[in-house]
C-alpha positions as CSV (number, residue, x, y, z in Angstrom):
1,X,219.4,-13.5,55.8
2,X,217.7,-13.5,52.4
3,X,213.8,-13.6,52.4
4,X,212.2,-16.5,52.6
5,X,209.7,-17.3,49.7
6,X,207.9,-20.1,48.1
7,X,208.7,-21.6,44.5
8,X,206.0,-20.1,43.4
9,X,206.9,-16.5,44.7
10,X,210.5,-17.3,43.8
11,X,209.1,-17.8,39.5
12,X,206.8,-14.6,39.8
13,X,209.4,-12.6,41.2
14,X,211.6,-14.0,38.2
15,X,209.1,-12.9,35.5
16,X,208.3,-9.4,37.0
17,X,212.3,-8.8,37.2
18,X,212.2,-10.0,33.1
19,X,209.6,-7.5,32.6
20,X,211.3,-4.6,34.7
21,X,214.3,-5.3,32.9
22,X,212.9,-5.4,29.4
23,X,211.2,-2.3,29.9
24,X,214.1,-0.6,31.4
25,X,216.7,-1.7,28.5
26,X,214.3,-0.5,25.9
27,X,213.9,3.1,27.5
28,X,218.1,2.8,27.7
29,X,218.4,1.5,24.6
30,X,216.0,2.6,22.2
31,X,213.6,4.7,23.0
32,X,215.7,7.4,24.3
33,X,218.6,7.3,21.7
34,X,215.9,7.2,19.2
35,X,214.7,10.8,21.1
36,X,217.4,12.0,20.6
37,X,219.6,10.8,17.1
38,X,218.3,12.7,13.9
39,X,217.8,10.7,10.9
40,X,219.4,12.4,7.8
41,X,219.6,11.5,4.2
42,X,215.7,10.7,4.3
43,X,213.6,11.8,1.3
44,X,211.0,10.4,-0.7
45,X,212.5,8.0,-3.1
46,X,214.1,6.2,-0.3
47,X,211.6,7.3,2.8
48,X,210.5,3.7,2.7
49,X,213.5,1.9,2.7
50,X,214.8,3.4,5.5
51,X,211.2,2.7,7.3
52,X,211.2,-1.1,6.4
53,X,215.1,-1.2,7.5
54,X,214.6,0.6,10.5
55,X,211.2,-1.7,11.6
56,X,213.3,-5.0,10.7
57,X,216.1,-3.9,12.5
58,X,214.1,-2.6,15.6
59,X,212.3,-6.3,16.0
60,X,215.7,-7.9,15.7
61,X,217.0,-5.9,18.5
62,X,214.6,-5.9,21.2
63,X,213.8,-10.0,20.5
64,X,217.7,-10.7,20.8
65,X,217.4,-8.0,24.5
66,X,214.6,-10.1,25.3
67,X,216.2,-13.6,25.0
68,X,219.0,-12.2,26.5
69,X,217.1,-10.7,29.5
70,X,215.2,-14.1,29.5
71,X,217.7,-16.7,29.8
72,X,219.8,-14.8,32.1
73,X,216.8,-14.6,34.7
74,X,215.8,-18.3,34.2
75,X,219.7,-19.3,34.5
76,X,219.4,-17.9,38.0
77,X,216.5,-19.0,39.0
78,X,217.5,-22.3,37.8
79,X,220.7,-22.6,39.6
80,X,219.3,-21.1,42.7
81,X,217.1,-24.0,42.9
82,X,219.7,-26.5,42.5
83,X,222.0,-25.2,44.7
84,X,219.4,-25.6,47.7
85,X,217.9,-29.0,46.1
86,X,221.7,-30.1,46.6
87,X,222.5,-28.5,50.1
88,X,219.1,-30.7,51.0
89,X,220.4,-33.9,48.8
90,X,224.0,-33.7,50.3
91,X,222.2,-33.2,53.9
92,X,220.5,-36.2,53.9
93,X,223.2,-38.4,52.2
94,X,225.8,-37.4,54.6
95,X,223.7,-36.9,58.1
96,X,225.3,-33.2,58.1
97,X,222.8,-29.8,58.9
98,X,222.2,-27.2,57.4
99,X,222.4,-23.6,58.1
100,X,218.8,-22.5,57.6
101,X,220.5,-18.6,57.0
102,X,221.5,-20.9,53.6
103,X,218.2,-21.3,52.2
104,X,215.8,-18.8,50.4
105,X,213.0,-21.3,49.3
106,X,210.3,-22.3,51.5
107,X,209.5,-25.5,50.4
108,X,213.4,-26.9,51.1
109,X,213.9,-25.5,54.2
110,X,210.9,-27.5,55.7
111,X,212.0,-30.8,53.6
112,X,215.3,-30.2,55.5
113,X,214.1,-29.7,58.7
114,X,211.8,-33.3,58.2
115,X,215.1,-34.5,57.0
116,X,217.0,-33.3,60.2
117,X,214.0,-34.6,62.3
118,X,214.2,-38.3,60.9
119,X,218.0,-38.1,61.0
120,X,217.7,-37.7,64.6
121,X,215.1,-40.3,64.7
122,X,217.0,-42.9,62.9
123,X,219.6,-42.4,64.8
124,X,218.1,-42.6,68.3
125,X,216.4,-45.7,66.8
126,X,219.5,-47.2,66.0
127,X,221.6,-46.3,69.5
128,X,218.2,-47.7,71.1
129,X,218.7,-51.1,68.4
130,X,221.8,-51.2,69.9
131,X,221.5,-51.0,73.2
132,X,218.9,-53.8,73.6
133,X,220.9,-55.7,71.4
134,X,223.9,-55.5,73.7
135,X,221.4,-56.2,76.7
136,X,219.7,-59.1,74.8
137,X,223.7,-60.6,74.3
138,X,224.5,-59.7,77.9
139,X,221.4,-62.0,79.3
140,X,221.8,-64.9,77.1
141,X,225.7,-65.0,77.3
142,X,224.6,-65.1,81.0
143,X,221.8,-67.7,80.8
144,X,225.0,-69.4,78.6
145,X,227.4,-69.4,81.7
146,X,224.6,-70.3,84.2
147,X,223.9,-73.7,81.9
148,X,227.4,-74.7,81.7
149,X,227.5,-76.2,85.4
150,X,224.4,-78.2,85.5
151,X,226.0,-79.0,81.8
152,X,230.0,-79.8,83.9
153,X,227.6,-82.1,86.3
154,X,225.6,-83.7,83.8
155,X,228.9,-85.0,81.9
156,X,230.9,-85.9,85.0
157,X,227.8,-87.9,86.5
158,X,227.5,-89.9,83.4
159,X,231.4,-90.3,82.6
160,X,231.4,-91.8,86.2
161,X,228.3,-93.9,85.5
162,X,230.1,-95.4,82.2
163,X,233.1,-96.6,84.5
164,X,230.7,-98.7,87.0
165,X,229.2,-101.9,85.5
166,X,226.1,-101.2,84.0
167,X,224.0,-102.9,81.2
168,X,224.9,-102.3,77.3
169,X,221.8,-100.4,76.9
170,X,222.4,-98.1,80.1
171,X,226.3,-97.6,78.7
172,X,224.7,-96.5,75.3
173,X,222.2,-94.0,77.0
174,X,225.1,-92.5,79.2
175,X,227.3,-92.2,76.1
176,X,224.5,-90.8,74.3
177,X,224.3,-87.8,77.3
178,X,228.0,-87.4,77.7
179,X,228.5,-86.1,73.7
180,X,224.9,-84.6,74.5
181,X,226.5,-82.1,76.9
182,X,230.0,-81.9,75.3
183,X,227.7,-80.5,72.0
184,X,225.7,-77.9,74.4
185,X,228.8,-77.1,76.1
186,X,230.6,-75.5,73.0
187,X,227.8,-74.4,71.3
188,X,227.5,-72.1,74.8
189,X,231.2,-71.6,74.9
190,X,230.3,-70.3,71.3
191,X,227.5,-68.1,71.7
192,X,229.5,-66.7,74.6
193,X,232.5,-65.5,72.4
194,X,230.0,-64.2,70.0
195,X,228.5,-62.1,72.4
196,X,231.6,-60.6,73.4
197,X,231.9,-58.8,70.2
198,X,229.1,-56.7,70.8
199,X,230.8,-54.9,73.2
200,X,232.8,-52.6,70.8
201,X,234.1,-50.1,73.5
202,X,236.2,-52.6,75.1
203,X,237.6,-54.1,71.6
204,X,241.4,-51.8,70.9
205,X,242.8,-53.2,67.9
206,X,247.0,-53.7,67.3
207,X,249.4,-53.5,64.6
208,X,251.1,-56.5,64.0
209,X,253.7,-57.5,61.7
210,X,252.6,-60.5,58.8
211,X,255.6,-62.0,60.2
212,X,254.1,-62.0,63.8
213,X,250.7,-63.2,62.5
214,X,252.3,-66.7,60.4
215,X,254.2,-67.4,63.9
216,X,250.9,-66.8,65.8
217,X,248.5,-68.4,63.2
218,X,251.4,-71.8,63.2
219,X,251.0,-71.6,66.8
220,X,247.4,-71.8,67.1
221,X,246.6,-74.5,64.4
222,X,249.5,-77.0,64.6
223,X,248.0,-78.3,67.9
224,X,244.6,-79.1,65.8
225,X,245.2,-80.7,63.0
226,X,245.1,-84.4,63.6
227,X,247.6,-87.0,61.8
228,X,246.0,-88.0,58.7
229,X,245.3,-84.2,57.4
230,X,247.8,-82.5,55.3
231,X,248.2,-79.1,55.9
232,X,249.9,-76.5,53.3
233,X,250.5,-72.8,54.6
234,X,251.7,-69.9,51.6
235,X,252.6,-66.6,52.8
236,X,252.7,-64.6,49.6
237,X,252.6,-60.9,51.5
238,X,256.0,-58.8,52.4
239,X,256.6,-59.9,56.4
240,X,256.7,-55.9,57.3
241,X,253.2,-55.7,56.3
242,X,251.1,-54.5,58.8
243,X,247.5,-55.1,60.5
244,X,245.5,-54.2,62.7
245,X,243.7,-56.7,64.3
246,X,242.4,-57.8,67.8
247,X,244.7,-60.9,68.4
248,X,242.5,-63.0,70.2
249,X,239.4,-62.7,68.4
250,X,241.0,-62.8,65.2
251,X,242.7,-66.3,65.9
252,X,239.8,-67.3,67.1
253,X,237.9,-67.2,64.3
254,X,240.3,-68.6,62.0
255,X,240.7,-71.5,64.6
256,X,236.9,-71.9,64.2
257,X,237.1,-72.5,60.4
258,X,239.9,-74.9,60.5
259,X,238.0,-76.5,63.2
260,X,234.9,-76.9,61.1
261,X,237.4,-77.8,58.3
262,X,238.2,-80.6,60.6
263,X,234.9,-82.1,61.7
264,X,234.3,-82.8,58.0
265,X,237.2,-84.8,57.1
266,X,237.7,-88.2,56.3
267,X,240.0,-90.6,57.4
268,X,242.1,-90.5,54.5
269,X,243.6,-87.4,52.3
270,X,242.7,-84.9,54.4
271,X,244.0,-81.7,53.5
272,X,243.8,-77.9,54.2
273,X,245.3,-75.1,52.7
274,X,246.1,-71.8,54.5
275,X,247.2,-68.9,52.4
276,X,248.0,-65.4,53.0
277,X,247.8,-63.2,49.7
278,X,247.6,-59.2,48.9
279,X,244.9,-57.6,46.7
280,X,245.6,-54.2,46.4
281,X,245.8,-52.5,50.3
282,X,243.8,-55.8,51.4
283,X,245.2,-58.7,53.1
284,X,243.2,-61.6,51.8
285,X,243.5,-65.3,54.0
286,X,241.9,-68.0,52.2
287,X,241.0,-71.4,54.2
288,X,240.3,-74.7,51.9
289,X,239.8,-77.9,52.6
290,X,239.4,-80.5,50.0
291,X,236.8,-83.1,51.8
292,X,233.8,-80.9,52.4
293,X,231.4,-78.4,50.7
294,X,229.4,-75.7,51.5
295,X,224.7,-76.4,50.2
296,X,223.6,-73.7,48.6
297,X,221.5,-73.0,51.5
298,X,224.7,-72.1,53.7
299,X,226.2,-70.0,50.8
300,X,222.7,-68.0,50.7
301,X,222.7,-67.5,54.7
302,X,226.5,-67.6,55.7
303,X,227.2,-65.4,58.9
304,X,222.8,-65.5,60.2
305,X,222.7,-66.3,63.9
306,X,221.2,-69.3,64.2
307,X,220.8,-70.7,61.1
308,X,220.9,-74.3,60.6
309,X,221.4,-75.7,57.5
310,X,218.8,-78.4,56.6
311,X,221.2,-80.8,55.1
312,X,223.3,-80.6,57.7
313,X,224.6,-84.4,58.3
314,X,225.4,-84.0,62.3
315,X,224.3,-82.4,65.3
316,X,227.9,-80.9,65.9
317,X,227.8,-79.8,62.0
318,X,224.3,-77.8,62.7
319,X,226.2,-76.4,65.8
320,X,229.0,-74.6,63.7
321,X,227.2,-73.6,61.4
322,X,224.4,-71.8,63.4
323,X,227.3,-69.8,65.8
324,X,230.6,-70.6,63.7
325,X,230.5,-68.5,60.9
326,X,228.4,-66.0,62.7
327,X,230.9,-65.2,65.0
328,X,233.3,-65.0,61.7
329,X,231.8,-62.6,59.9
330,X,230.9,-60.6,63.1
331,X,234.9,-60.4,64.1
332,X,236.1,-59.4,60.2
333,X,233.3,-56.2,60.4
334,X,235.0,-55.4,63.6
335,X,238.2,-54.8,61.1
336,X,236.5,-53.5,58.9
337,X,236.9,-56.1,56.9
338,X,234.6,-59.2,54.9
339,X,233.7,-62.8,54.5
340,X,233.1,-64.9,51.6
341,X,232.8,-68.4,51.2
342,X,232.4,-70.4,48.2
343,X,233.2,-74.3,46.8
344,X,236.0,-74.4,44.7
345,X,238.5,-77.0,43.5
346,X,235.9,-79.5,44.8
347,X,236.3,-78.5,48.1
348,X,235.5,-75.4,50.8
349,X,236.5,-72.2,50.9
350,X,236.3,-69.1,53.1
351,X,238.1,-66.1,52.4
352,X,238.6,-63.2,54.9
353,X,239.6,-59.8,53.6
354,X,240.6,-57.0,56.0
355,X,242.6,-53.6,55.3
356,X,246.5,-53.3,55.3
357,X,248.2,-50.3,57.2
């Protein structure tokens, strides 16, 4: 293990060892070979020729030793330092430790070990983040599942209640309860499946076939789509291409999109687009419907729990929005994948991107 030493130490040693070695070359190199050469041919018509040639040639010699002698020592020194200053760099991009038996210089070896010492704080931090995060999800997707009874009882008292006679302003009120409840109980049932992503551990992703996915994805949204909305699905990806997905949330939040795409139609020219396309080694699914559009408030804060958008024109609209898309963009960065939505074509538009196998 080399010694440990300061910067400081490590630039004095540097100069002594350019001294040292200056002296050492000229008692090599000139001093003794001038002790022992004899100078011929000397006499006193050219005496000082030979003295002004010799002094001119001596300077040039010992400067270019010295440069040499210099640059060499300062090239190490030099590289020395940023080979540790990148050990440290690389340490604390990557999370990886170092070897102390690595380092020479004082000052890096403690700005690694602060490094390793907030590394290991971060990440306890972040296990500790997760943790009550995953508690936090467990007790409100609880509290969720508790509420939907007195929420069942609620709806069926007042759907009974709207089939006895009652007065046109008692009818209104029970109406006004029943889609009350039906509102609460999917926002619940979605906070619930948002919670249930959290729980990584028990989420084992598949490979399945393109092919597999269009039948599944048919499947799913044929039973939605109500009779006055158009629907146009493109496949444009090989049917042997491969995913890996977890089926059941993946559906899921497609379902929730076309959903969403449905609560904002009209009655008339309804239509929504579903197309499967490759970029690259991404599979990119693209969802458009032409009678809605997403405020710029909702493309600035797409995928924030709980955020409602202002100009949001129903309850049930300001329900989606504040679980819907959450629970999208939570289920593509389980597959390592993104969301994006955007207006185009005078309509809405989410695009998912996940990798290809």
């Amino acid at each position: 293990m080399a010694k440990e030493m300061t910067i400081k130490q490590l630039i004095q040693n540097t100069y002594l060892k350019i001294i040292w070695q200056f002296l050492l070359c000229l008692i090599l190199f000139y001093i003794v070979p001038a002790l022992l050469s004899s100078v011929s041919g000397i006499n006193e018509k050219n005496a000082n020729f030979f003295a002004l040639f010799f002094s001119v040639s001596s300077w040039i010699y010992l400067c270019i030793i010295l440069i040499l002698i210099i640059v060499t020592n300062i090239r190490q020194l030099l590289t020395k330092i940023q080979k540790e200053m990148n050990m440290v760099y690389h340490s604390g991009l990557y999370f990886n430790k170092n070897d102390h038996r690595h380092f020479q210089i004082k000052e890096f070896i403690e700005t690694n070990d602060l490094i390793e010492k907030m590394q290991s704080d971060i990440k306890n931090r972040i296990e500790n983040e997760k943790e009550q995060k995953k508690e936090l999800m467990f007790q409100v997707s609880s509290a969720a599942h508790d509420l939907r009874t007195p929420l069942t009882v609620i709806r069926g008292n007042a759907e009974f209640l709207q089939s006895t006679k009652q007065t046109p302003q008692v009818m209104e009120c029970l109406k006004d309860l029943e889609q009350a409840s039906i509102q609460l109980n999917e926002y619940f049932n979605h906070f619930i499946q948002y919670s249930k992503t959290f729980y990584d551990h028990d989420i084992q992703l598949e490979n399945i076939s393109i092919k597999q996915v269009t039948h599944q994805l048919k499947e799913h949204i044929t039973p939605l789509l109500p009779r006055n909305t158009h629907f146009v699905f493109t496949n444009t990806v090989n049917p042997s291409t491969q995913i890996a997905i977890h089926s059941n949330l993946f559906f899921r939040a497609i379902t929730n999109i076309i959903n969403n795409a449905i609560q904002h139609q009209k009655e008339n020219d309804a239509q929504i687009h579903l197309t499967i396309s490759q970029e690259n080694s991404q599979l990119v699914l693209t969802i458009w419907n032409n009678q809605s559009s997403f405020s710029k408030n909702i493309l600035q804060n797409a995928g924030n729990l709980f955020y409602r958008d202002d100009q949001a024109r129903t309850p049930s609209q300001e329900s989606h929005y504040g679980l819907g898309l959450s629970f999208v963009k939570r289920v593509m960065k389980l597959h390592n994948g993104t969301m994006h939505i955007e207006n185009s074509n005078h309509g809405a538009q989410v695009k998912l991107i996940i990798p290809i196998i």
